[in-house]
VOBABA-502904 format. One record per residue (C-alpha): residue number from 1; residue in three letters; x, y, z. Coordinates in steps of 0.2 Angstrom, whole numbers. Each point is the difference from the previous one (the first is absolute). Layout:
<pts>
+-----+------+-------+-------+-------+
| seq | type |     x |     y |     z |
+-----+------+-------+-------+-------+
| NUM |  ALA |     X |     Y |     Z |
...
+-----+------+-------+-------+-------+
</pts>
This chain:
<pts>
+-----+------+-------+-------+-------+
| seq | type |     x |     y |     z |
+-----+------+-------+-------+-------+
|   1 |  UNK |  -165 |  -185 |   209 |
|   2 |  UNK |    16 |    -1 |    -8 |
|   3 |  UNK |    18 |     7 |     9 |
|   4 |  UNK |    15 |     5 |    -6 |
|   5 |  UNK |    13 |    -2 |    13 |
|   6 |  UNK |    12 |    10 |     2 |
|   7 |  UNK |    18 |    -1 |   -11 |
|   8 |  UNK |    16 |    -1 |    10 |
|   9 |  UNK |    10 |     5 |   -15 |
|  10 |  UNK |    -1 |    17 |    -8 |
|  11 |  UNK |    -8 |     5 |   -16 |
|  12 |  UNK |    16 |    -3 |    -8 |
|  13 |  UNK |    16 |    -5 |   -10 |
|  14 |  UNK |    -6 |    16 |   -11 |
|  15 |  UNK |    17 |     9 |    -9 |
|  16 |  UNK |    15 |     4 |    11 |
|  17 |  UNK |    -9 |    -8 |    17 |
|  18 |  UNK |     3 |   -17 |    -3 |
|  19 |  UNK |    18 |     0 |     3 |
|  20 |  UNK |     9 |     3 |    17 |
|  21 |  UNK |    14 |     9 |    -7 |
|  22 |  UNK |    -6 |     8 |   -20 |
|  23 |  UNK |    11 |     7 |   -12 |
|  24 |  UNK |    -2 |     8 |   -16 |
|  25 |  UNK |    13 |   -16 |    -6 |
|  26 |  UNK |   -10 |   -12 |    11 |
|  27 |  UNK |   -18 |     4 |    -1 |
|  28 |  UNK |   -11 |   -16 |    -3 |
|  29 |  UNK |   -11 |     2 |   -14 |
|  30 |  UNK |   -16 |    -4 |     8 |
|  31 |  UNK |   -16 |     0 |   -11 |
|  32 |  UNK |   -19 |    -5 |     2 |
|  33 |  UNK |   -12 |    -3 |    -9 |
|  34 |  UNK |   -18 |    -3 |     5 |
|  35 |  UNK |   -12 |     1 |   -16 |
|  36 |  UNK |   -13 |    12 |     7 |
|  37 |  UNK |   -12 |     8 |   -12 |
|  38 |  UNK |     0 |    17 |    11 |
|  39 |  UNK |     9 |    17 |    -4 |
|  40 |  UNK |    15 |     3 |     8 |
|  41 |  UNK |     0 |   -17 |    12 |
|  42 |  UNK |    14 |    -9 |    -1 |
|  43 |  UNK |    11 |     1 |    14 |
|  44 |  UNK |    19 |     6 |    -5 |
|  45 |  UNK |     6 |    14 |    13 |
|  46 |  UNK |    19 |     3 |     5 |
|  47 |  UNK |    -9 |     5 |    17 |
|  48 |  UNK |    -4 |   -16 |     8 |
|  49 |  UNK |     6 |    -7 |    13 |
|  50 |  UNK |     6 |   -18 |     0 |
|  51 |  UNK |     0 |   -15 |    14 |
|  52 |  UNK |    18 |     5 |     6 |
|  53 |  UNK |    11 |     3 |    14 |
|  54 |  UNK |     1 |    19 |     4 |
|  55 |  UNK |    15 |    11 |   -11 |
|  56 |  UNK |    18 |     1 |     8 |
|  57 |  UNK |     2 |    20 |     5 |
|  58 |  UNK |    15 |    -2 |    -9 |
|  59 |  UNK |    -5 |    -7 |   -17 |
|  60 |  UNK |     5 |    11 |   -14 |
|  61 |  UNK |   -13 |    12 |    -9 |
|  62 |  UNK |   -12 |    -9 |   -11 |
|  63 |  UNK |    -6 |    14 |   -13 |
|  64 |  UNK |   -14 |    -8 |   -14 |
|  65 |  UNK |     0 |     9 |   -17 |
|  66 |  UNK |   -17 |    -3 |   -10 |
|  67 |  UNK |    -2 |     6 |   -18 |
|  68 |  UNK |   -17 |     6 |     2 |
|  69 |  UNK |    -7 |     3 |   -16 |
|  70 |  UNK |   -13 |    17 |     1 |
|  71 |  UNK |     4 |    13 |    14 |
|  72 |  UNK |   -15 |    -3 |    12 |
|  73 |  UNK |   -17 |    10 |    -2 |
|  74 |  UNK |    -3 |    -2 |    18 |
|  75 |  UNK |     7 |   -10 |    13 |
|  76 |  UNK |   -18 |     1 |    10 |
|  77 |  UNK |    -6 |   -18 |    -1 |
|  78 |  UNK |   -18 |     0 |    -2 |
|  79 |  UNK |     6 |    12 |   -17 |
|  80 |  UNK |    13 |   -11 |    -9 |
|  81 |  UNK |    -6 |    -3 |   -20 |
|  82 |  UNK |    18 |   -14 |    -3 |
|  83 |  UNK |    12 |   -11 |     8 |
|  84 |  UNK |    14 |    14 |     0 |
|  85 |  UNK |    -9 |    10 |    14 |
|  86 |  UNK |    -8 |   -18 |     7 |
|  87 |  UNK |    20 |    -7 |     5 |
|  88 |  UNK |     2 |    16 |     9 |
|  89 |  UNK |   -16 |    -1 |    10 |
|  90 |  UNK |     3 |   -18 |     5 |
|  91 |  UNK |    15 |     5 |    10 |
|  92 |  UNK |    -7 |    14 |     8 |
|  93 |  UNK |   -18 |    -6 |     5 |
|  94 |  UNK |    -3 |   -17 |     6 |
|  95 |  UNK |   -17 |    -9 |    -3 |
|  96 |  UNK |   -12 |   -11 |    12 |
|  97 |  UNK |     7 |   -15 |   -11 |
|  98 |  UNK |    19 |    -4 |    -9 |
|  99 |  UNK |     7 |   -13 |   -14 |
| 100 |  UNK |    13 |    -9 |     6 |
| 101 |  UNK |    14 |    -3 |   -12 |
| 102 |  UNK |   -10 |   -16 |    -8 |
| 103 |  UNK |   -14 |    10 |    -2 |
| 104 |  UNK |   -10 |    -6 |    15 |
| 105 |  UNK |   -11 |    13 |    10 |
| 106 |  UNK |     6 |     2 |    14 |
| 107 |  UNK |    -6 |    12 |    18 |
| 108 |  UNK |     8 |    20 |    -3 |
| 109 |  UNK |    -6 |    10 |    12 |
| 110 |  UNK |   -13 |   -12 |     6 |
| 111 |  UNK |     9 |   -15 |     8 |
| 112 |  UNK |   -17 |    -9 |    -4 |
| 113 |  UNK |   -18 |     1 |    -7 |
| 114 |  UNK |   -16 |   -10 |     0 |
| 115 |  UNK |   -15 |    -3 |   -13 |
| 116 |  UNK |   -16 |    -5 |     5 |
| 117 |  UNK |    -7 |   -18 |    -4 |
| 118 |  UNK |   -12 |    11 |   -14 |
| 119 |  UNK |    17 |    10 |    -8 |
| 120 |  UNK |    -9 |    18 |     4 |
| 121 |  UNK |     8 |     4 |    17 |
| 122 |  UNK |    21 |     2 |     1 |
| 123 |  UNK |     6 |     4 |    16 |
| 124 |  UNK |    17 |     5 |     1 |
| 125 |  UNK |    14 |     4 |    16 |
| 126 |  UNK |    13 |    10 |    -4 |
| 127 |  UNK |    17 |    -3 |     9 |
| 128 |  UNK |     3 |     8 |    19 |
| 129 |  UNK |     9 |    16 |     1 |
| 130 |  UNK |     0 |     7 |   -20 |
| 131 |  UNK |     7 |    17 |    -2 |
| 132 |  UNK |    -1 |    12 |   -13 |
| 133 |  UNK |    21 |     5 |    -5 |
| 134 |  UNK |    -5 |    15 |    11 |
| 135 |  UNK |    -4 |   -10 |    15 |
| 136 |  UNK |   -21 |     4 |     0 |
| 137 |  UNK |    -7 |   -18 |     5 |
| 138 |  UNK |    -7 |    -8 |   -17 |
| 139 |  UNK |   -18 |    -8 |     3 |
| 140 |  UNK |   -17 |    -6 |    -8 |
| 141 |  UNK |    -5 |    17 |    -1 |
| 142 |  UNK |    14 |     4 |   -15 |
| 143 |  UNK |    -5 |   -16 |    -6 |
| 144 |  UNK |   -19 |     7 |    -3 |
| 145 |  UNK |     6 |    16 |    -4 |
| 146 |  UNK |    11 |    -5 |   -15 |
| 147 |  UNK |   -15 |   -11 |    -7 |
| 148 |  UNK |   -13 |    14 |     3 |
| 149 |  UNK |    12 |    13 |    -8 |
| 150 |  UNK |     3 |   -14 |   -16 |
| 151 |  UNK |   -18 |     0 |    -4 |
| 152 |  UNK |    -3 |    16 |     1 |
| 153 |  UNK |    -4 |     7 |   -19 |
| 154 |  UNK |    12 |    15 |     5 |
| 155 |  UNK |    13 |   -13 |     0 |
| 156 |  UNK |    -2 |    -6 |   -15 |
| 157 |  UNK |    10 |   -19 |     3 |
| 158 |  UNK |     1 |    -8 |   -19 |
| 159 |  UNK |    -2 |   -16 |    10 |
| 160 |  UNK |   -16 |     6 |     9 |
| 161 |  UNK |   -11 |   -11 |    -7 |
| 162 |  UNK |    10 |   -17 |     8 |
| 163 |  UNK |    -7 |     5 |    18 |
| 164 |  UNK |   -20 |     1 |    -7 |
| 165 |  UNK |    -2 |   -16 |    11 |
| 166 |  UNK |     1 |    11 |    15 |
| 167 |  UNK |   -16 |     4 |     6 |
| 168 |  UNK |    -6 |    17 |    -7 |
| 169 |  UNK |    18 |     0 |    -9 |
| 170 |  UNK |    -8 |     5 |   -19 |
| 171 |  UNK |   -13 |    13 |     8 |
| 172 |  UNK |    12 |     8 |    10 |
| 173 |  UNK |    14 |     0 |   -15 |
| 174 |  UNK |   -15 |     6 |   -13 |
| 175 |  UNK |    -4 |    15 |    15 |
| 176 |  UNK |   -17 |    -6 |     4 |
| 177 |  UNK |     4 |    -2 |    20 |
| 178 |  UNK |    15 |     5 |     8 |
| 179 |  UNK |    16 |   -10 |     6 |
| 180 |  UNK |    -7 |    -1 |    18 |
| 181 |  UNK |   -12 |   -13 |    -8 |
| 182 |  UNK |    13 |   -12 |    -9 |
| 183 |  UNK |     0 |   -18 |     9 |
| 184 |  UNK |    16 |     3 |    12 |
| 185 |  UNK |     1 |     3 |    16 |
| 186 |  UNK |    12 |     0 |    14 |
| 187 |  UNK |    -7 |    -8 |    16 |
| 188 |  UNK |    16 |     2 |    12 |
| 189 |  UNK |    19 |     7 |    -6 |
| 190 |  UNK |     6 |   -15 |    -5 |
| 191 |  UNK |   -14 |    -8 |    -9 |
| 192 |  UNK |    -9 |     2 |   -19 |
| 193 |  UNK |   -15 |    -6 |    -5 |
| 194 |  UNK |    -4 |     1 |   -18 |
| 195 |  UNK |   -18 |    -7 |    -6 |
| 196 |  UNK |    -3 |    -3 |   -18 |
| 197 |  UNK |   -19 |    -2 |    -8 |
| 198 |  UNK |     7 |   -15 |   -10 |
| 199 |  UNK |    15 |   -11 |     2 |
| 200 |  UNK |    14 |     5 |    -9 |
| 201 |  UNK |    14 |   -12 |    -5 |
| 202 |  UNK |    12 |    12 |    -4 |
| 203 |  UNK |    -2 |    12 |    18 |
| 204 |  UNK |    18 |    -4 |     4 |
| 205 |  UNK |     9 |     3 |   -13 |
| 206 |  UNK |    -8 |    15 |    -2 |
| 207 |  UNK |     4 |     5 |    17 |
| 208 |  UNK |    18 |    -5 |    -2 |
| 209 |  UNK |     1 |    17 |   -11 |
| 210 |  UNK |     9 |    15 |     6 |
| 211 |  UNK |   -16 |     9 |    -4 |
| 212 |  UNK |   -10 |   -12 |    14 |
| 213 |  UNK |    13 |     5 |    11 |
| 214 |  UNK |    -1 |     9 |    18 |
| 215 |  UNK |     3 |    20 |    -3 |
| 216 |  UNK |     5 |    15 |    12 |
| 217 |  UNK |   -18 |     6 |     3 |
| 218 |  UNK |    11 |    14 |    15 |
| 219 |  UNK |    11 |     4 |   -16 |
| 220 |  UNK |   -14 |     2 |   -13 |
| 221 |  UNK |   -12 |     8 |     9 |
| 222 |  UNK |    12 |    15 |     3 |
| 223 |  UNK |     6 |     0 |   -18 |
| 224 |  UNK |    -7 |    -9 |   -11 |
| 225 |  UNK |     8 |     6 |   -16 |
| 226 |  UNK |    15 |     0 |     9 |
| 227 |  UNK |     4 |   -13 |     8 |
| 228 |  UNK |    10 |    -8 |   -12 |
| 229 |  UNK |    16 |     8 |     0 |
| 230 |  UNK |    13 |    -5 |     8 |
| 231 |  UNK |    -1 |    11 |    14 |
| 232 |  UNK |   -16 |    -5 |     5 |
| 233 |  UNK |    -4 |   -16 |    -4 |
| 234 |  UNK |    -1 |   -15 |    13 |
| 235 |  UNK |    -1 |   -19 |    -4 |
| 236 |  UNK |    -2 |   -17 |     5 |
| 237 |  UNK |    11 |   -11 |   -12 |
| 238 |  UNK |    18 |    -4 |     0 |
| 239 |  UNK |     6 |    16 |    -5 |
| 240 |  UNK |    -4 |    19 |     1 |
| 241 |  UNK |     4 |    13 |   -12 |
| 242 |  UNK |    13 |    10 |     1 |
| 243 |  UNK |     1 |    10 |   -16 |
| 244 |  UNK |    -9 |     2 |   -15 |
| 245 |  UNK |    10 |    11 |   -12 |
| 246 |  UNK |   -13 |     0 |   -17 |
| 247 |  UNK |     8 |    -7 |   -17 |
| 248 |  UNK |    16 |    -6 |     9 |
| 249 |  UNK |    -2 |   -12 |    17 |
| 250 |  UNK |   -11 |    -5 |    12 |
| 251 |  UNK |    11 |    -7 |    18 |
| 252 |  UNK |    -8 |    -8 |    13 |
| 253 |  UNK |     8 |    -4 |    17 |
| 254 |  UNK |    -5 |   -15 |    11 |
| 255 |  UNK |   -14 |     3 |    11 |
| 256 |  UNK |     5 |    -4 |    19 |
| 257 |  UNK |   -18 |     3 |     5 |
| 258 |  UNK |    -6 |   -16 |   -11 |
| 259 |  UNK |    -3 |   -15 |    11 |
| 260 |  UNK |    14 |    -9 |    -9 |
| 261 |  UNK |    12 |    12 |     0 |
| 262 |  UNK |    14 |   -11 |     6 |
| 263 |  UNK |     1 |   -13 |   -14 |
| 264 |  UNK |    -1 |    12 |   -15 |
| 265 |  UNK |    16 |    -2 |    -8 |
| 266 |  UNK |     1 |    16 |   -11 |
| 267 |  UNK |     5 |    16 |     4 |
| 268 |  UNK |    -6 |    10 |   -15 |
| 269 |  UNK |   -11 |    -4 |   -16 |
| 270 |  UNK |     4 |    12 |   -14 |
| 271 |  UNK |   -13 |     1 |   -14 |
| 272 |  UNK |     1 |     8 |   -15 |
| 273 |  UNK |   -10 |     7 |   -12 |
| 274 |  UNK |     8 |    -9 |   -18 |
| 275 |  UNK |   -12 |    -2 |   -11 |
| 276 |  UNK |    11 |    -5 |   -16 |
| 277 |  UNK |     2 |   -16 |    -1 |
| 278 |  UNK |    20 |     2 |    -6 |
| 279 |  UNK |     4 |    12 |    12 |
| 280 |  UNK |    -6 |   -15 |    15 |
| 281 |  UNK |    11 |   -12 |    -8 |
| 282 |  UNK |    16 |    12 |    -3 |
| 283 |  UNK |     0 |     5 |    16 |
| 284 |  UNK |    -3 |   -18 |     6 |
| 285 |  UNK |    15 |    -8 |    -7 |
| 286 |  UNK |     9 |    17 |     5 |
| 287 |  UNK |    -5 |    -6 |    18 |
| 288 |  UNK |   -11 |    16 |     4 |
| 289 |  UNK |   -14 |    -8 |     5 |
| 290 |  UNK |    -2 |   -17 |     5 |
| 291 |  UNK |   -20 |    -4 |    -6 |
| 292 |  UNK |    -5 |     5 |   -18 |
| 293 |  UNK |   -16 |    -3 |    -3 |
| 294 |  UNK |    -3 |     1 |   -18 |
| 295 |  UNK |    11 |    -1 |   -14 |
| 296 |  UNK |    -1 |     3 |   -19 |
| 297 |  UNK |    -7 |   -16 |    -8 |
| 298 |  UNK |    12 |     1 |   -13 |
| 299 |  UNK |    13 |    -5 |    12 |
| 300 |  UNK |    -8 |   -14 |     9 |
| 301 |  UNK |     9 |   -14 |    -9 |
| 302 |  UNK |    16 |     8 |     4 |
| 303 |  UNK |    -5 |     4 |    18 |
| 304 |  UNK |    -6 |   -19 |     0 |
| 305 |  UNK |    17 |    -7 |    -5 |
| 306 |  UNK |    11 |    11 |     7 |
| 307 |  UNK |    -6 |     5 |    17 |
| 308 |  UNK |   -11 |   -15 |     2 |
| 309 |  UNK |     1 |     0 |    20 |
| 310 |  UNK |    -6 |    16 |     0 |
| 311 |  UNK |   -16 |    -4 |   -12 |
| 312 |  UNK |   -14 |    -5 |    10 |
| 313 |  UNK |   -18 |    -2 |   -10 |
| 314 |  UNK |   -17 |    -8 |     1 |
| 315 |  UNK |   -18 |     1 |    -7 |
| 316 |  UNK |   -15 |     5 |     4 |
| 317 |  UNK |   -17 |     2 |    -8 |
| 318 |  UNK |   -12 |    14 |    -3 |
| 319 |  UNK |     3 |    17 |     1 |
| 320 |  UNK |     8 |    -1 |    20 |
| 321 |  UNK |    12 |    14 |     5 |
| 322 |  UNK |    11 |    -7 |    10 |
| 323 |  UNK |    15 |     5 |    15 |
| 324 |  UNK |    12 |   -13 |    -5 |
| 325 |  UNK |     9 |     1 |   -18 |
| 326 |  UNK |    -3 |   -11 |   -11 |
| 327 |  UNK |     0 |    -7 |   -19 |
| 328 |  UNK |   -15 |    -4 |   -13 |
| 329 |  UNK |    -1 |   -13 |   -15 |
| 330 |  UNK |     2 |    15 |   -10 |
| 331 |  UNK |    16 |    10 |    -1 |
| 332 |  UNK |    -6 |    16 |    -1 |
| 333 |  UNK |    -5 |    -1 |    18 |
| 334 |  UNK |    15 |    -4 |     8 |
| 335 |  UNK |     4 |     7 |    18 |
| 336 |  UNK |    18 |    -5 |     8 |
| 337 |  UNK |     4 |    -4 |    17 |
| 338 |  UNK |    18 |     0 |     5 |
| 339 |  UNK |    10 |     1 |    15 |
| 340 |  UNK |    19 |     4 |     3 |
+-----+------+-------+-------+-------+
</pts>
C-alpha cells in the first residue's frame, strides 16, 4: 500500500500568503508552473495559506486587486466553464489535495491519503475539527455529496468525464444509475474512500480541482439555486464571499472558520471583471489593480522592456486551461502577470 504522510506546511506560498507582512508595493511575484494536461489544474490562488508565522493584529490592510477578465457566469464550483470563475472558487472552496507554490501536491483538506498496492482503492483523512465559514462541522459526507452532485447529468460539469475512473462514474453521469451508486463512500466523518474500476494516473490532479472539492450539502440542500449568493453561501477555503456586485466586483473577506485562518495574510481580494486587454494594463500602471492578467499582444514587447519585473511567462503544451498566467511562442496568446 502506498502512504502519503501527512504535510506539516500548508498548501502554500499562493498570491499575497507567502509574505508575513504583503503590500501592494511588496507583493512577491510568485508563479508555478506544473505542466498538467488537465482543464483548469494548475494551482495559482491569492487564497492559500503559506508555511508562516501567524499575522501581527496590527499589520496594515492587505487588499489584492485582480483584473479578471469576464464577469463570472457562476461562482458554484462544479459549474465553472474558464479560469476567471476557477480563481474565484479556489479561494473560497478548498479541495482533498493543494499545489504548493512549486507545484507539488500537497494534503488540503485531507492531511493525508493512501492507495492500495493495485492503484483502485484511495483512502483519504480529512484534517480534525473542519468547519464550514458558518461553523457546521465539515466531514466525509460533504465530501461524497460534492462527487455524487458532480456526476450527476443535472449538473452538467464540463470536466465530468475526468472522474469516469470512479466506479459507476460514466453510468451514473450518462443517467443510467443514480449517484447513490458512484464508487465513494464515507465510512466514518473523517474518512473518504474513493474506488476506481481502473487505475488512474491522473485521480489527484483531478481531485486538486475546485470542482472535486467538499460542498455545503446543509446549504444546497435547502436552496440549491441559491446558495450562491453572497448571503447564503458557506465555504471551506481561505476566503468567503462577501459581495458580488454583477459587471463591477467581486470582494471576498478572509474566512476565520478555515483551519488556517491565522496565517492568511490578506485581508481582501478584489476581482474584476476587465475583459479588454488595454483597459487591464491602463489600470495597472495607474496602480488600480495590482494583477492583470492579460494584456493586448500588441504591447507585449513594450511591457517586456519596460515593466519587465512585472512580466512573468511560461509554456505549456496542448490545449490546457490554466489558473496561473502565462505566455505562448505565439504572440497572439499573450496573458500578463504583474504585481505592484
Amino acid at each position: 500500500m502506498n502512504r502519503f504522510p501527512p504535510v506539516d506546511r500548508l498548501a502554500g506560498a499562493r498570491l499575497g500568503v507567502a509574505a508575513r507582512h504583503v503590500s501592494r508595493q511588496s507583493l512577491p511575484a510568485i508563479f508555478v508552473s506544473t505542466g498538467l494536461l488537465l482543464s483548469g489544474l494548475l494551482p495559482f490562488s491569492p487564497a492559500q495559506a503559506a508555511d508562516t508565522e501567524p499575522l501581527s493584529p496590527q499589520h496594515a490592510p492587505q487588499v489584492l486587486r485582480i483584473a479578471n477578465g469576464a464577469e463570472p457566469g457562476s461562482l458554484d464550483p462544479q459549474r465553472t466553464n474558464g479560469t476567471w470563475e476557477t480563481r474565484i472558487t479556489r479561494d473560497l472552496f478548498e479541495p482533498l489535495i493543494a499545489y504548493a507554490a512549486d507545484g507539488t501536491l500537497i494534503a488540503g483538506l485531507a492531511e493525508r491519503w493512501e492507495v492500495s498496492d493495485d492503484g483502485l482503492r484511495w483512502t483519504f483523512h480529512l484534517r480534525e475539527g473542519l468547519e464550514w465559514s458558518d461553523g457546521t462541522p465539515l466531514t466525509a459526507q460533504d465530501a461524497v455529496f460534492a462527487l455524487r452532485r458532480l456526476m450527476t447529468p443535472e449538473t452538467a460539469a464540463h470536466n465530468a468525464t475526468l472522474y469516469y475512473p470512479i466506479i459507476n462514474g460514466r453510468a451514473v453521469n450518462t443517467g443510467e444509475l443514480p449517484p447513490e451508486k458512484l464508487g465513494v463512500s464515507a465510512p466514518d466523518a473523517q474518512t473518504l474512500v474513493i474506488l476506481l474500476s481502473h487505475p488512474s494516473a491522473t485521480l489527484e490532479q483531478t481531485l486538486a480541482m475546485s470542482e472535486a472539492a467538499p460542498l455545503p450539502r446543509h446549504i444546497i440542500t435547502a436552496s440549491d439555486s441559491q446558495w450562491t449568493r453572497p448571503a447564503n453561501m458557506v465555504s471551506s477555503g481561505a476566503f468567503v464571499l462577501k459581495e458580488w456586485a454583477p459587471q463591477s466586483h467581486i470582494e471576498l473577506a478572509p474566512n476565520s472558520h478555515y483551519y488556517a485562518a491565522g496565517k492568511v495574510a490578506l485581508d481582501t481580494v478584489v476581482y474584476l471583471p476587465i475583459e479588454e486587454g488595454h483597459a487591464a494594463l491602463n489600470r495597472f500602471r495607474a496602480g488600480e489593480v495590482d494583477i492583470a492578467y492579460s494584456v493586448p499582444a500588441s504591447h507585449f514587447a513594450w511591457i517586456k522592456k519596460h515593466l519587465p519585473e512585472a512580466l512573468h511567462t511560461y509554456r505549456f503544451s496542448g490545449s490546457t486551461s490554466t489558473h496561473s498566467i502565462y505566455a505562448t511562442a505565439h504572440p497572439s496568446q499573450t496573458h500578463v502577470f504583474g504585481v505592484r
